[in-house]
C-alpha positions in Angstrom: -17.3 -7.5 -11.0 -14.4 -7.8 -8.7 -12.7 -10.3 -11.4 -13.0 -7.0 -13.3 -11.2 -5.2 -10.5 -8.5 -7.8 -9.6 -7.5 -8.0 -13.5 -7.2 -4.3 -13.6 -4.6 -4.5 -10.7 -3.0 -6.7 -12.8 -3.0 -5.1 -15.7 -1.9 -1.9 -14.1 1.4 -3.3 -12.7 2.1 -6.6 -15.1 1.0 -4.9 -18.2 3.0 -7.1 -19.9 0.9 -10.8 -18.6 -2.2 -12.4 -20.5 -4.7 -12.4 -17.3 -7.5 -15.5 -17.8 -10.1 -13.8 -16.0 -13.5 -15.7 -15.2 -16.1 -15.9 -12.8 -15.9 -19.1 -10.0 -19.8 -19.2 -10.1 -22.8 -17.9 -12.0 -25.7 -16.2 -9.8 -28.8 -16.2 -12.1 -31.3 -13.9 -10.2 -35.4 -13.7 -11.1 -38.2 -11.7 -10.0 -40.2 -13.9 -7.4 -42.9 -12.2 -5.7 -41.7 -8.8 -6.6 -38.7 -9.8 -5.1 -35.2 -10.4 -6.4 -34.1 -13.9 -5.5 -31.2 -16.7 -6.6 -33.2 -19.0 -8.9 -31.7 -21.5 -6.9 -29.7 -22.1 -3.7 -26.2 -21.5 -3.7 -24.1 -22.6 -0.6 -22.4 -19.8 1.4 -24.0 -17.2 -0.8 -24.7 -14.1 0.3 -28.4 -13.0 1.1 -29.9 -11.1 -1.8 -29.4 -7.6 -0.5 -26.0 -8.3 0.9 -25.4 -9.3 -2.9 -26.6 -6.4 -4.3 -24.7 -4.2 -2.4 -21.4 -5.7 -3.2 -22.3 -5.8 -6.9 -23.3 -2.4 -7.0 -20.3 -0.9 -4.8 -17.9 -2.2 -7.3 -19.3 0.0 -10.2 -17.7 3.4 -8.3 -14.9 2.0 -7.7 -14.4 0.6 -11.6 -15.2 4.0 -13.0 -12.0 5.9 -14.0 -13.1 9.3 -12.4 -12.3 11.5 -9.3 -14.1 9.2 -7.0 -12.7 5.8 -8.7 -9.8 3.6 -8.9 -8.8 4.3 -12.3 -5.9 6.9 -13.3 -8.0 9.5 -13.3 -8.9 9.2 -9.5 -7.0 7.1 -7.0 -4.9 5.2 -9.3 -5.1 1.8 -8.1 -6.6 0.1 -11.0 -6.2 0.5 -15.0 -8.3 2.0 -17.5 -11.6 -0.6 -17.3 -14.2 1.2 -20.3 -17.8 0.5 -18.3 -20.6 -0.4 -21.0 -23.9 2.0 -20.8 -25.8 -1.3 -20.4 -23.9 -1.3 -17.4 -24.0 2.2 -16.0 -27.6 2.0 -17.3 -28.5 -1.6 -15.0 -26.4 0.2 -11.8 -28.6 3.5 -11.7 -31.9 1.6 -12.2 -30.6 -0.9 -9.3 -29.6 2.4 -7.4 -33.0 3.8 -8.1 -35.4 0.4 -7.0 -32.7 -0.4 -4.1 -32.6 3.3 -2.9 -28.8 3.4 -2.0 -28.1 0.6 -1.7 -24.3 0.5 -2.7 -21.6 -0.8 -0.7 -19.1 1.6 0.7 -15.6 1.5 1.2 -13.8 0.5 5.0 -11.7 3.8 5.6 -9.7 1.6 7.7 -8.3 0.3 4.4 -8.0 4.3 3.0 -4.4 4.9 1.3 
């Protein structure tokens, strides 16, 4: 997701550049007694709920509302269109994690 985010940036100012955009690794995460974990160890990862939280606070900040980065809130970012499969997987997350979404420093506030 923050590939997602850095691209929008991008886009936002350089308009005019082809951004290759990809994720450095893959995290593949299963169910293991009725538990989230990595399906295997990955070297400086973060711990599963640290994970989480980072994943899910970039979905608020994505969204082009009010409260977002997009145009339509604080303007930092581009348009980014979020899939319902998406908004669908970050309340169900929000739901089973019970808040568990990452807030912004204000130390970094504009």
């Amino acid at each position: 997701m923050a590939e997602l985010r850095l691209s929008a940036v991008l886009r936002k100012y350089r308009p005019e550049l082809t951004i290759i955009n990809y994720a450095a690794y893959q995290a593949h995460v299963l169910e293991k007694d009725e538990q989230l974990a990595y399906d295997k160890e990955i070297p400086g990862m973060w711990p599963m709920d640290r994970y989480i939280s980072l994943l899910m606070g970039e979905i608020p900040r994505l969204r082009d509302n009010k409260d977002g980065y997009g145009p339509l809130g604080k303007d930092y970012i581009a348009h980014v269109d979020l899939p319902a499969s998406v908004e669908g997987a970050f309340f169900r997350l929000l739901k089973e994690s019970g808040g568990s979404v990452r807030q912004a420093n204000p130390a970094y506030k504009s």
